[in-house]
ZADOGU-222176 format. One record per residue: residue number from 1; residue in one letter; x, y, z of N, C-alpha, C in turn. Coordinates in Angstrom, 3 decimals. Layout:
BEGIN
num; residu; n.u; n.v; n.w; ca.u; ca.v; ca.w; c.u; c.v; c.w
NUM; a; X; Y; Z; X; Y; Z; X; Y; Z
...
***
This chain:
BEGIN
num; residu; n.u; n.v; n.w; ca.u; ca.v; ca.w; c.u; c.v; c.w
1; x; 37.209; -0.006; -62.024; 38.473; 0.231; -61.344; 38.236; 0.064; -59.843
2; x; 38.563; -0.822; -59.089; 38.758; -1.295; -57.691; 39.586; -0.484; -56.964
3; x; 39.012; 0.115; -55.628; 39.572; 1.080; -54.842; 40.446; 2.517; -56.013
4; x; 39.690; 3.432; -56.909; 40.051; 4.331; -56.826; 40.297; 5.051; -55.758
5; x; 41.231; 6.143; -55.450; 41.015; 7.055; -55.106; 41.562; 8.398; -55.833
6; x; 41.571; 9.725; -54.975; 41.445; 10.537; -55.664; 43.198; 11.499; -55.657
7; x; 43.577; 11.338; -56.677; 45.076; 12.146; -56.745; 44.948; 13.166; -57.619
8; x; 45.938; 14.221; -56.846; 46.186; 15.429; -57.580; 47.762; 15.499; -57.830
9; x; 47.972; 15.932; -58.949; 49.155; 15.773; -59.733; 49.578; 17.458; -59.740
10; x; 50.167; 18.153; -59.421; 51.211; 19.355; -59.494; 51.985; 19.762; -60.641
11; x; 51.983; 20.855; -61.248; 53.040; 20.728; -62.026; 53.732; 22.278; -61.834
12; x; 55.149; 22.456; -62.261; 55.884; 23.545; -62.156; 55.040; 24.284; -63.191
13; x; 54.870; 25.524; -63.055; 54.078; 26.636; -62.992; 52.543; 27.073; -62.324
14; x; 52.322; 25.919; -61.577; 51.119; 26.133; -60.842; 49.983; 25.079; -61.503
15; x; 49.744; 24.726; -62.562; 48.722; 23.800; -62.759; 48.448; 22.339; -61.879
16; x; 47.377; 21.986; -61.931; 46.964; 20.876; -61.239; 45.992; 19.897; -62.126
17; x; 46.185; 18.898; -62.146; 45.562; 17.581; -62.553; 44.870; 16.532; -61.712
18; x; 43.810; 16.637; -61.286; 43.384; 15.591; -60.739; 42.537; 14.308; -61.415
19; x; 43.078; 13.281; -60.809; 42.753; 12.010; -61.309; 42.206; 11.285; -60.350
20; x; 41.358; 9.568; -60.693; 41.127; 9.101; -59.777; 41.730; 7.581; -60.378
21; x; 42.721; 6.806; -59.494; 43.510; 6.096; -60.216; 43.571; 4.814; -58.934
22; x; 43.658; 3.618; -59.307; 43.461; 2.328; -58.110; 44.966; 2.404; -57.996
23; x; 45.275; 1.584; -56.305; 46.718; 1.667; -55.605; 47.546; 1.263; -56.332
24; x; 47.573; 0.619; -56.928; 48.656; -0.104; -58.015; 49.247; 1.130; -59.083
25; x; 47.856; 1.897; -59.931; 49.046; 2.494; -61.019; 49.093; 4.172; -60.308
26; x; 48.815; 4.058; -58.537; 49.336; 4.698; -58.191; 51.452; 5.088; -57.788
27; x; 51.126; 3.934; -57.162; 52.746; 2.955; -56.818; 53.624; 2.964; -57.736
28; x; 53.051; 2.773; -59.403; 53.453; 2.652; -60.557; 54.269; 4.296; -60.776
29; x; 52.855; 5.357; -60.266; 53.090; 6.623; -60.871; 54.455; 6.672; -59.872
30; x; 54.230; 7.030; -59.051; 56.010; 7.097; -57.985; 56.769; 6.652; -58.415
31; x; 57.041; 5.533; -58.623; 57.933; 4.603; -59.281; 58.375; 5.061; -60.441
32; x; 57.859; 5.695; -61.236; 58.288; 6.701; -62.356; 58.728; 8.026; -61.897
33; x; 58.204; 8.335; -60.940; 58.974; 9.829; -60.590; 60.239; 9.669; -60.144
34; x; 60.806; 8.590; -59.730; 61.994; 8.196; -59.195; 63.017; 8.657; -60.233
35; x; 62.343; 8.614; -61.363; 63.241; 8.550; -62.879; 63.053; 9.854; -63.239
36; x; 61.887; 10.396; -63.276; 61.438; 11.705; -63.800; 61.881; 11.972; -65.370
37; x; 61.628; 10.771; -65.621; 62.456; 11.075; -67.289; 60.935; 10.959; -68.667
38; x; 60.622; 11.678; -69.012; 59.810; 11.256; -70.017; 58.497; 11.992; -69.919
39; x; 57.815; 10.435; -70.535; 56.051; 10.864; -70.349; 55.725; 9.537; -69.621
40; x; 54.211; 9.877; -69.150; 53.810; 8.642; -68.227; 52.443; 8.702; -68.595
41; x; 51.616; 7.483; -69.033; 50.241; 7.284; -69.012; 49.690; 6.577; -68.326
42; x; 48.721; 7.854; -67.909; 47.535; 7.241; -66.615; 46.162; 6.607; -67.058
43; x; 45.323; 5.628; -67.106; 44.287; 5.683; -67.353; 43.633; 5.723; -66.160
44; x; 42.917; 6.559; -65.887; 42.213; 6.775; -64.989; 40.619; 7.214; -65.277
45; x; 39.929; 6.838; -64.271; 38.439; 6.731; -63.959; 37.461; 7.707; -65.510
46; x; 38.540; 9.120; -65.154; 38.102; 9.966; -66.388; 38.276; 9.968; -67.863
47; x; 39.445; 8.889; -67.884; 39.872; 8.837; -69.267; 41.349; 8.787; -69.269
48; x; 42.348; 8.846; -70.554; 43.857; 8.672; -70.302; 43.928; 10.507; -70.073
49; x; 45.290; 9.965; -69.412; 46.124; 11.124; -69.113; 47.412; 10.909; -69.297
50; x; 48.197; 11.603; -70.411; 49.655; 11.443; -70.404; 49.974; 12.893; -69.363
51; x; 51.239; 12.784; -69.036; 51.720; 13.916; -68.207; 53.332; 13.817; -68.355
52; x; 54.016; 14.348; -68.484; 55.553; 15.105; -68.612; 55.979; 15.079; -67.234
53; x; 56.986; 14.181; -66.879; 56.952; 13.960; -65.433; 58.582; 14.632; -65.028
54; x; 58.891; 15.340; -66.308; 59.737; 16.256; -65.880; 59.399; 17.593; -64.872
55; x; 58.014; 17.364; -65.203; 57.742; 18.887; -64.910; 56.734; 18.477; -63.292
56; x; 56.391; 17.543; -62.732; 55.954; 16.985; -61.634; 56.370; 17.609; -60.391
57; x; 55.633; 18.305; -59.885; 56.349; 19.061; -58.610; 55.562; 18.266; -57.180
58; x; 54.491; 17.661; -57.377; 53.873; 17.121; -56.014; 52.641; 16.419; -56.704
59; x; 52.565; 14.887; -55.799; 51.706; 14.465; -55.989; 51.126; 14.099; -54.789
60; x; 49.616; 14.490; -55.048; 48.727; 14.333; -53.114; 47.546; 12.959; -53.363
61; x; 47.438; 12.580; -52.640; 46.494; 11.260; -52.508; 45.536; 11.702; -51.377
62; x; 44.142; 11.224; -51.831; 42.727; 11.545; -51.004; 42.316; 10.563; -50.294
63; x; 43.127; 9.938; -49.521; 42.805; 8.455; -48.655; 41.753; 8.536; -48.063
64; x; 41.414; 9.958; -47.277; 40.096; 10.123; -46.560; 38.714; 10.715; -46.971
65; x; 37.802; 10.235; -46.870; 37.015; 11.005; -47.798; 36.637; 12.353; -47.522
66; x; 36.775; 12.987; -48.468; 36.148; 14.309; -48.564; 35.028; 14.496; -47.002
67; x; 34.688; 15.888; -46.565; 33.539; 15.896; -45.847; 33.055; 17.794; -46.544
68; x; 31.931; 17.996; -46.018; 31.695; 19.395; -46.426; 30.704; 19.894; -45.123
69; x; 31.333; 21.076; -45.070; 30.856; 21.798; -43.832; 31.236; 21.660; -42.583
70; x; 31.033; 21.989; -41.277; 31.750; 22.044; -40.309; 31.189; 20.467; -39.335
71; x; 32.131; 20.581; -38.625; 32.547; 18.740; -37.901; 33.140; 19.093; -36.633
72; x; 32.655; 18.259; -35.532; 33.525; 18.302; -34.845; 34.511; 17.207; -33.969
***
């Protein structure tokens, strides 16, 4: 998979899903939230993921990479 990066998927009651998914069936995933109707399958880095995109409250994208510990 070419240019993963790393998304976290939201859902109404507090759960979180993170995936790592290339720009395209990112664009794709939005493009379905527009509708919010159904189910949506991701294949991503870890394996498939269906998700209920009724229930989709925020989706975040990791454009920058991670760092750990202090920076200045």
């Amino acid at each position: 998979m070419a240019s993963a990066e790393r998304v976290s998927i939201g859902f109404s009651g507090g759960g979180v899903v993170e995936v790592r998914i290339d720009d395209a069936k990112l664009r794709e995933l939005r493009k379905a939230l527009d509708k919010a109707d159904g189910w949506f399958d991701i294949e991503a880095e870890e394996g498939a993921v269906a998700i209920d995109l009724r229930q989709v409250v925020f989706v975040r994208s990791a454009t920058t990479p991670q760092r750990i510990g202090f920076g200045g």
